[in-house]
KETI-842203 format. One record per residue: z, x, y of N, C-alpha, C in turn; residue in three letters. Coordinates in steps of 0.02 Angstrom, whole numbers. Each point is the difference from the previous one (the first is absolute). Example, Ala and Ser with C-alpha at 12.3 -4.5 7.8 and 13.67 -1.06 7.14 Angstrom:
<atoms>
+--------+--------+--------+--------+--------+--------+--------+--------+--------+-----+
:    nzz :    nxx :    nyy :   cazz :   caxx :   cayy :    czz :    cxx :    cyy : res :
+--------+--------+--------+--------+--------+--------+--------+--------+--------+-----+
:    390 :    660 :   -284 :      0 :    -45 :     59 :      0 :     45 :     60 : ALA :
:    -36 :    -18 :     53 :      3 :     42 :     59 :     37 :    -39 :     55 : SER :
+--------+--------+--------+--------+--------+--------+--------+--------+--------+-----+
</atoms>
This chain:
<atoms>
+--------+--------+--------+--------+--------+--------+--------+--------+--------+-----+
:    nzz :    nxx :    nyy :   cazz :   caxx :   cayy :    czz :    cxx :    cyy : res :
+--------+--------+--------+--------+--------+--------+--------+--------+--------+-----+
:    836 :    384 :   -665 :    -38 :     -2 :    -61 :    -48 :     60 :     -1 : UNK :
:     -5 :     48 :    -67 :    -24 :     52 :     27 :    -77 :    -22 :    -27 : UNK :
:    -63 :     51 :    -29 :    -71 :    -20 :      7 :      1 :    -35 :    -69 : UNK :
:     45 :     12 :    -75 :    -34 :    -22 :    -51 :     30 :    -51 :      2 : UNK :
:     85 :     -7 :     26 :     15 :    -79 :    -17 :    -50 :    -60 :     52 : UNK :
:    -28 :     13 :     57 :    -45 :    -34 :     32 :    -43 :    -12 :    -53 : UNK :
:    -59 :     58 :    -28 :    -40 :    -11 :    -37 :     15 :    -53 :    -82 : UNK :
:     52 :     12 :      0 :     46 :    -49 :    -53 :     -9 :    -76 :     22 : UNK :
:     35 :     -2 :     51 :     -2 :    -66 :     36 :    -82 :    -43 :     14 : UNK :
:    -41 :     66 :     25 :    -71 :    -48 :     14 :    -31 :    -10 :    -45 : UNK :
:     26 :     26 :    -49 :    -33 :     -2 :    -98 :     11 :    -66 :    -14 : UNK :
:     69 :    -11 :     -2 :     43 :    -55 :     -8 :    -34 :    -64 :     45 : UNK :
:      0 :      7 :     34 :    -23 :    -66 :     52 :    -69 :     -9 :    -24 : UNK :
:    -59 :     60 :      4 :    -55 :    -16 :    -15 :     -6 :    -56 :    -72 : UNK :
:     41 :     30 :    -46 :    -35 :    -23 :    -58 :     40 :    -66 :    -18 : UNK :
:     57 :    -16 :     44 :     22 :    -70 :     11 :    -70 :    -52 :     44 : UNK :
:    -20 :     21 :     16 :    -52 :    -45 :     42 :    -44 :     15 :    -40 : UNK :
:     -6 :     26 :    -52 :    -99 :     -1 :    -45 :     29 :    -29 :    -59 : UNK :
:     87 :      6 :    -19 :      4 :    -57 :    -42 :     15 :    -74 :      6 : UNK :
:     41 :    -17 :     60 :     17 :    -65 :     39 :    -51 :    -29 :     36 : UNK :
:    -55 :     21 :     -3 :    -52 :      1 :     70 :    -35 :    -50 :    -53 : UNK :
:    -45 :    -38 :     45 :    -42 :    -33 :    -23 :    -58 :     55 :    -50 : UNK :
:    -44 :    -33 :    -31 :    -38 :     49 :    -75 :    -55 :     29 :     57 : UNK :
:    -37 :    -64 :     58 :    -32 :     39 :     59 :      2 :     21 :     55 : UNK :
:     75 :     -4 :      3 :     17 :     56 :     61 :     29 :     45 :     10 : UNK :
:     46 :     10 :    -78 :     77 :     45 :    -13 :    -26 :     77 :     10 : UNK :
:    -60 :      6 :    -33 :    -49 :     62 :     -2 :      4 :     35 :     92 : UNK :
:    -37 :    -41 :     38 :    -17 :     18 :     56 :     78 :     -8 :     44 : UNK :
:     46 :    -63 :    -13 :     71 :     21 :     15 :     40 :     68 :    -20 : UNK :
:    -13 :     11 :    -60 :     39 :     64 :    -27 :    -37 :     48 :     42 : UNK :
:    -59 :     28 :     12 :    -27 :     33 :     16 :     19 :     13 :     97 : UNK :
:     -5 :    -45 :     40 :     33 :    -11 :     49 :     85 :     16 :      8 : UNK :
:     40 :    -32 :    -43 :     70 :     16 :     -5 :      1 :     70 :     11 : UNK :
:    -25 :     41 :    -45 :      3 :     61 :    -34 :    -19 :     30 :     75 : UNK :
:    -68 :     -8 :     21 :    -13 :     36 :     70 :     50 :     -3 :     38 : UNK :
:      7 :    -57 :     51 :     54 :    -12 :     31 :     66 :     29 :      2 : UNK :
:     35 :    -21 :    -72 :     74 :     24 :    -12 :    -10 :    101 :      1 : UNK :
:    -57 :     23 :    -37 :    -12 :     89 :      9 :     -6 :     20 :     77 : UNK :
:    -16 :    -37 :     34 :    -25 :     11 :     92 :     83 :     -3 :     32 : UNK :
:     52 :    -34 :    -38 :     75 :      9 :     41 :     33 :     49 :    -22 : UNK :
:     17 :     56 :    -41 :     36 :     36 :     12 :    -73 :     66 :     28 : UNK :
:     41 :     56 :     58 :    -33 :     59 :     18 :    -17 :     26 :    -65 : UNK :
:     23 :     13 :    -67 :    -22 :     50 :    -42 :    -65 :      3 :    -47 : UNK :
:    -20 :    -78 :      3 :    -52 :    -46 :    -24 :    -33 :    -40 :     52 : UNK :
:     -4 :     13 :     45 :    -55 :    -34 :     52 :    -51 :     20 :      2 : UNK :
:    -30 :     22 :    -25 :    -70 :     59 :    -31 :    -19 :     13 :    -64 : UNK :
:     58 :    -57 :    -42 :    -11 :     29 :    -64 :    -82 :    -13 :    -25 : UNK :
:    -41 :     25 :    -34 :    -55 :    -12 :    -28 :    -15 :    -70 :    -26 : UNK :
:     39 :    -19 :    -56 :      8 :    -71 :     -3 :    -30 :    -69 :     57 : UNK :
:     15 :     32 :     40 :      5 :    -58 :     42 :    -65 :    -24 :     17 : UNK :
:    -61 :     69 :      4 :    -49 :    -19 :      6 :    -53 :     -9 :   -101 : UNK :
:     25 :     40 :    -26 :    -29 :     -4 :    -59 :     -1 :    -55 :    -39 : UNK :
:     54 :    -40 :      8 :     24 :    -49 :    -35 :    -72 :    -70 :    -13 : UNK :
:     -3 :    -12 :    106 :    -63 :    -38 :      8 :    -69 :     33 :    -10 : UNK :
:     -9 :     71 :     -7 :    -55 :     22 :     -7 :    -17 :    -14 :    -88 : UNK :
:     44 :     14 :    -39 :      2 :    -10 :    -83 :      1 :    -64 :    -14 : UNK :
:     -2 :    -50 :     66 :      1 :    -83 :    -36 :    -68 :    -22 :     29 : UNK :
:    -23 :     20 :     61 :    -59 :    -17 :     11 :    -71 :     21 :    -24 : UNK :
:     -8 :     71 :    -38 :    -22 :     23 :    -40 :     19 :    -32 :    -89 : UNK :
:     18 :    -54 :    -20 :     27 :    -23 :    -41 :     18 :     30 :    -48 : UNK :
:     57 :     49 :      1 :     33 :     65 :    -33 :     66 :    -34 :     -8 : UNK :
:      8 :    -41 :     16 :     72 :    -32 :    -11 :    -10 :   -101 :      7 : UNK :
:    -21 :    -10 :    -62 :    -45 :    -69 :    -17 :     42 :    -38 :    -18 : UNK :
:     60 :     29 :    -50 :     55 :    -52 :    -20 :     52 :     17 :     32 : UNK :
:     63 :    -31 :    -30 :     68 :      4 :     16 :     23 :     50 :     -9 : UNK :
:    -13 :     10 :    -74 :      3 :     45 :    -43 :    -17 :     65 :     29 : UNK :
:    -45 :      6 :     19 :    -30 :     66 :     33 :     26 :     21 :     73 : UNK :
:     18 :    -42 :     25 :     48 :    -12 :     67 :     64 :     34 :    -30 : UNK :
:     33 :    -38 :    -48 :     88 :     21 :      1 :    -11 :     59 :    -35 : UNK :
:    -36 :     20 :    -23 :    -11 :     61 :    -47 :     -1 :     80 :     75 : UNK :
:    -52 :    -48 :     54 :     14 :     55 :     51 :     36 :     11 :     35 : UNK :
:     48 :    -60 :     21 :     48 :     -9 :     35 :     77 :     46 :    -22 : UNK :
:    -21 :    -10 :    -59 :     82 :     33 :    -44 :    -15 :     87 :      3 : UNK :
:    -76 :     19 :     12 :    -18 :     81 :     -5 :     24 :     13 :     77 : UNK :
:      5 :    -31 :     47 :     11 :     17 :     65 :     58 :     51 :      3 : UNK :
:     21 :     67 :     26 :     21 :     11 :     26 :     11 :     59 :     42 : UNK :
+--------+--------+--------+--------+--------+--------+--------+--------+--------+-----+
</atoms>
């Protein structure tokens, strides 16, 4: 799998867990997924994301869902 279909895939997974996910946990699940699944392939194990993601939610820069899948889909 080369770096964008990965990044395809952890897109995909993330925003299955912020929509399947419970309303108070799918947020902080998606957000986790997304880390995690970017940390397994070498080309994205560093990607920026990984740390920005929790820095933009704990600073409450990413408050809804909405604002979540909106960043999740800019990833790449």
């Amino acid at each position: 799998m080369n770096r964008a279909e990965h990044v395809a895939w952890v897109k995909e997974r993330a925003l299955k867990e912020l929509e399947y996910g419970d309303p108070g946990t799918g947020p902080t699940r998606a957000l986790a997924s997304l880390s995690s699944d970017l940390r397994k392939h070498p080309d994205t194990a560093d990607h920026p994301a990984i740390v920005l993601g929790f820095q933009l939610a704990m600073n409450q820069h990413l408050k809804t869902p909405e604002q979540l899948r909106e960043w999740i889909e800019g990833i790449n």
